[in-house]
C-alpha positions in Angstrom: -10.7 27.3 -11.8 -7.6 29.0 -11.7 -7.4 33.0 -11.1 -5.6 34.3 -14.8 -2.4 36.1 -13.9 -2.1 39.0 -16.6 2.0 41.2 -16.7 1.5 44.2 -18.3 5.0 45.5 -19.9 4.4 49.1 -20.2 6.2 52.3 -20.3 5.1 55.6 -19.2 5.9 58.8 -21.0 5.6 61.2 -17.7 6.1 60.1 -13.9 4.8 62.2 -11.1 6.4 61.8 -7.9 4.1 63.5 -5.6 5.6 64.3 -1.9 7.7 61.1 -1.7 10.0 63.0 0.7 7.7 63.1 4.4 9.3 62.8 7.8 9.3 59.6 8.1 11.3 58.9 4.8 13.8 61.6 5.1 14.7 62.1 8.6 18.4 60.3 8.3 20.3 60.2 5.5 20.3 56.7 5.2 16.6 56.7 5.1 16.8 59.2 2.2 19.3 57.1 0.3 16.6 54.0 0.7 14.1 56.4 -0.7 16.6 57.2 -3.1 17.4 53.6 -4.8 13.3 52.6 -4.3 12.8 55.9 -7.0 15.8 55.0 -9.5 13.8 52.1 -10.0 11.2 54.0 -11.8 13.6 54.7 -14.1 12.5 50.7 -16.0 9.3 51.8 -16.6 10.3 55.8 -17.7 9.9 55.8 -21.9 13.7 56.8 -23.4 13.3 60.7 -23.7 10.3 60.3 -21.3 10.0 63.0 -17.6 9.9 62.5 -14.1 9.0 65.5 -12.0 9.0 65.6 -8.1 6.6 67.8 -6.5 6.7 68.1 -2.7 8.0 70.1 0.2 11.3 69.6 1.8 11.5 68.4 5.1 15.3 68.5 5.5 18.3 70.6 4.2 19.6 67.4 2.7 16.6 66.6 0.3 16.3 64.6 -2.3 14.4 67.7 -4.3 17.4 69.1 -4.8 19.1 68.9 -8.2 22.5 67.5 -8.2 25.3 68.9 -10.7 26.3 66.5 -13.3 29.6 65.5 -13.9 29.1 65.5 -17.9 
């Protein structure tokens, strides 16, 4: 018999991102900007007017913690 195969399509209301940022994921910048599109892709799953909050410590000057302006 064939294992079942089962896609769940949900969404989540609230997405922790607990120390995503560690030395070996933020010591270049272009490592921070991979770390950077892998994370924007938790945006398909993120409920419309659902929260993502980052806990963790910085480990460079440059870190992804940091809120950017907006332009709006």
């Amino acid at each position: 018999m064939e294992p079942a195969y089962f896609i769940y399509l949900a969404h989540a209301d609230l997405i922790i991102c607990d120390d995503v940022e560690v030395p070996n994921t933020s010591n270049t910048s272009r490592k921070r900007e991979m770390l950077r599109e892998r994370l924007r892709e938790l945006d398909f799953i993120l409920s419309p007017g659902g929260a993502m909050i980052y806990i963790g410590t910085p480990h460079t000057t440059e870190t992804i913690y940091k809120v950017q302006d907006s332009e709006n």
